[in-house]
C-alpha positions as CSV (number, residue, x, y, z in Angstrom):
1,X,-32.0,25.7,-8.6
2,X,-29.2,23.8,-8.0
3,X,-30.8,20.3,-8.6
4,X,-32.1,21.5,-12.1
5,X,-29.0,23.0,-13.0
6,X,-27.4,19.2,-12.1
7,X,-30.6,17.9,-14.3
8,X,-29.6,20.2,-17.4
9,X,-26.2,19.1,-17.1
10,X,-27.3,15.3,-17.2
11,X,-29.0,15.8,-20.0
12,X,-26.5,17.6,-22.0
13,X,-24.1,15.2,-21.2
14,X,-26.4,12.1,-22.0
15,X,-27.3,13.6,-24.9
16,X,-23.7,14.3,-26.4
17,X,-22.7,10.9,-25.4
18,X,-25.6,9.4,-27.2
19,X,-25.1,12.0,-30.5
20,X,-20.9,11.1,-30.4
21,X,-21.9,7.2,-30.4
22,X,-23.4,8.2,-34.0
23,X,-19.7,8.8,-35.3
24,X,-18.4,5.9,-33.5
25,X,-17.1,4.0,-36.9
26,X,-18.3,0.4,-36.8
27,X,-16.5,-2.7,-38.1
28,X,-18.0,-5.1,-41.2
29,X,-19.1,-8.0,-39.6
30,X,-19.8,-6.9,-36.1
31,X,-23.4,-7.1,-35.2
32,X,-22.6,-5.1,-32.1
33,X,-20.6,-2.8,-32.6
34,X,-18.7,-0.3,-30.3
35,X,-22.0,1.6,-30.5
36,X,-24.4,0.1,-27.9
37,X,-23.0,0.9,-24.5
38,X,-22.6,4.6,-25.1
39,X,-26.1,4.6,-26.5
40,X,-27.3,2.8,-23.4
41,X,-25.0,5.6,-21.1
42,X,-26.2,8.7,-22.9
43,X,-30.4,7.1,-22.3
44,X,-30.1,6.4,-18.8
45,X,-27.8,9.8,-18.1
46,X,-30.8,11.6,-20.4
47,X,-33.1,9.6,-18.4
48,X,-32.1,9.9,-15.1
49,X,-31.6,14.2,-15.8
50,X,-35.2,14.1,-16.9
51,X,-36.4,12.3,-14.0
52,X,-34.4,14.8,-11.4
53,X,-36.1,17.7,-13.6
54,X,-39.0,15.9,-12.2
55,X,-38.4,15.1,-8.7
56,X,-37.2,18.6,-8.1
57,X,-40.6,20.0,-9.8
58,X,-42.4,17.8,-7.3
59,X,-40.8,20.0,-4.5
60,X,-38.4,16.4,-3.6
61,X,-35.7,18.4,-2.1
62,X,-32.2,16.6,-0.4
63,X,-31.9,17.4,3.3
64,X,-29.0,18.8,4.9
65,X,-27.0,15.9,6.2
66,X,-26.6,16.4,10.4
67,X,-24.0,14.2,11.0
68,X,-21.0,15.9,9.0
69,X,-17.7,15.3,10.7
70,X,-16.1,18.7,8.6
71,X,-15.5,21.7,10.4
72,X,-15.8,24.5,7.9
73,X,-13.8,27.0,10.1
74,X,-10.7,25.0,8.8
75,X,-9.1,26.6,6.0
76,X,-8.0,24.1,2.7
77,X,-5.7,22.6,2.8
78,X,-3.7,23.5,-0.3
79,X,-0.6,22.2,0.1
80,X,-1.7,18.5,-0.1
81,X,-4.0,19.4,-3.2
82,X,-0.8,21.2,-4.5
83,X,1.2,17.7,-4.5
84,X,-1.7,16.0,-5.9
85,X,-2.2,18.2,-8.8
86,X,1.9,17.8,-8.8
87,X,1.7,13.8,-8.9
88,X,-1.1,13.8,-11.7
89,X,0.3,16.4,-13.7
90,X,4.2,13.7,-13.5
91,X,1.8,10.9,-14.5
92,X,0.0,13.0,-17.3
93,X,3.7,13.9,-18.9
94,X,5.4,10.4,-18.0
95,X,2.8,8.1,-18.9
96,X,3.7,7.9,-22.7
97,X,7.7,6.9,-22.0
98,X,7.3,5.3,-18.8
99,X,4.0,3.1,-19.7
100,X,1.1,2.9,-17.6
101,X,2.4,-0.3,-15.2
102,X,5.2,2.2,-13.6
103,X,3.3,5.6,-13.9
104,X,0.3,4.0,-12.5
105,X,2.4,2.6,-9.8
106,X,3.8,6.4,-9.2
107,X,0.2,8.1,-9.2
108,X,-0.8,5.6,-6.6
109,X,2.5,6.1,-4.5
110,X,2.5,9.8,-5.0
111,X,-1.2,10.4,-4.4
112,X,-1.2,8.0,-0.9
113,X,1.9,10.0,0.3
114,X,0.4,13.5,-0.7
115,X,-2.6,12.3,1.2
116,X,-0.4,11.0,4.7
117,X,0.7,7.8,4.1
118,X,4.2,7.3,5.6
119,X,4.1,3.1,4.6
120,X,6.7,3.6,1.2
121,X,6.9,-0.2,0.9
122,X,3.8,-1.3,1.2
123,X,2.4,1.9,-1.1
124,X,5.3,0.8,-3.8
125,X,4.0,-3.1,-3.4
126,X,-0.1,-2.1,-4.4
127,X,0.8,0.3,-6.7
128,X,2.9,-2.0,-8.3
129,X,0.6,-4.8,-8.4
130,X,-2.6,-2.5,-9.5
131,X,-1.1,-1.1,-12.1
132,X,0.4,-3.6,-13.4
133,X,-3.0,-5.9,-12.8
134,X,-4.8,-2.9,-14.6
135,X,-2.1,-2.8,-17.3
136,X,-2.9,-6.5,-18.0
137,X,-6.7,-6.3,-17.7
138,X,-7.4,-3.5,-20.3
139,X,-4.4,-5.2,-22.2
140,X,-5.5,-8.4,-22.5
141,X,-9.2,-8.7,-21.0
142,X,-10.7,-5.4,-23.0
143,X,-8.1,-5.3,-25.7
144,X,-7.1,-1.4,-24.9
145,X,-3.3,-1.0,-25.3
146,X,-2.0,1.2,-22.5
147,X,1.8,2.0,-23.4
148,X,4.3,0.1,-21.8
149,X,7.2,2.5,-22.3
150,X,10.2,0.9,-20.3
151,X,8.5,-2.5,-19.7
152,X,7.7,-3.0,-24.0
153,X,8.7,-6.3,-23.7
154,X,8.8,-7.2,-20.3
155,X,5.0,-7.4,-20.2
């Protein structure tokens, strides 16, 4: 049941994908369009849901995997999902005056410390240059403008 339920849930997500591309407004002169890669997501996500529907009807069922290295007599650990959802939640209501270079840089500091990670200066250095690399990617390479809060200028 639980494979079909997954199915049903591809399909409804393909299938919104593919309806919201139809509002997508397109641009005079474009023969594109911003249109095409979320009509080609929402058919294969559609696609791929049918095709579990069928797999699963054919009685293909995942096995259990034997070699787990979890030992589910350990309780959660809540207090390093507790600083995670901390870390995300700074990013989520910094990112707009801070910009995405240093916020990003903070999410990835904050997340590897949250999960153990007791090397500051090297977690500083790659969050640094990933966000910033990201920042200049989508910037300049895709054309999305992330905000560059403190750094307007510097970027």
């Amino acid at each position: 049941m639980a494979q079909l339920g997954l199915a049903a849930l591809l399909v409804v997500v393909g299938a919104y994908t593919f309806y919201d591309a139809t509002t997508l407004r397109i641009g005079f002169g474009d023969p594109v369009g911003p249109r095409v890669f979320p009509y080609v997501i929402g058919a294969v996500t559609v696609a791929l849901g049918l095709l579990l529907v069928l797999a699963t009807l054919r009685g293909s069922v995942p096995e259990a995997e034997g070699g787990e290295d979890v030992d589910l007599r350990q309780p959660a650990d809540w207090v390093t999902v507790a600083k995670l959802v901390g870390v995300l939640l700074f990013t989520v209501l910094t990112i707009s005056f801070v910009g995405w270079a240093l916020s990003g840089a903070i999410l990835f500091v904050g997340s590897a410390w949250a999960l153990g990670s007791r090397t500051l200066v090297r977690d500083v250095i790659v969050g640094l240059v990933l966000s910033v690399a990201s920042w200049y990617f989508f910037h300049e390479g895709l054309g999305v403008i992330l905000p560059a809060g403190i750094l307007d200028g510097v970027l």
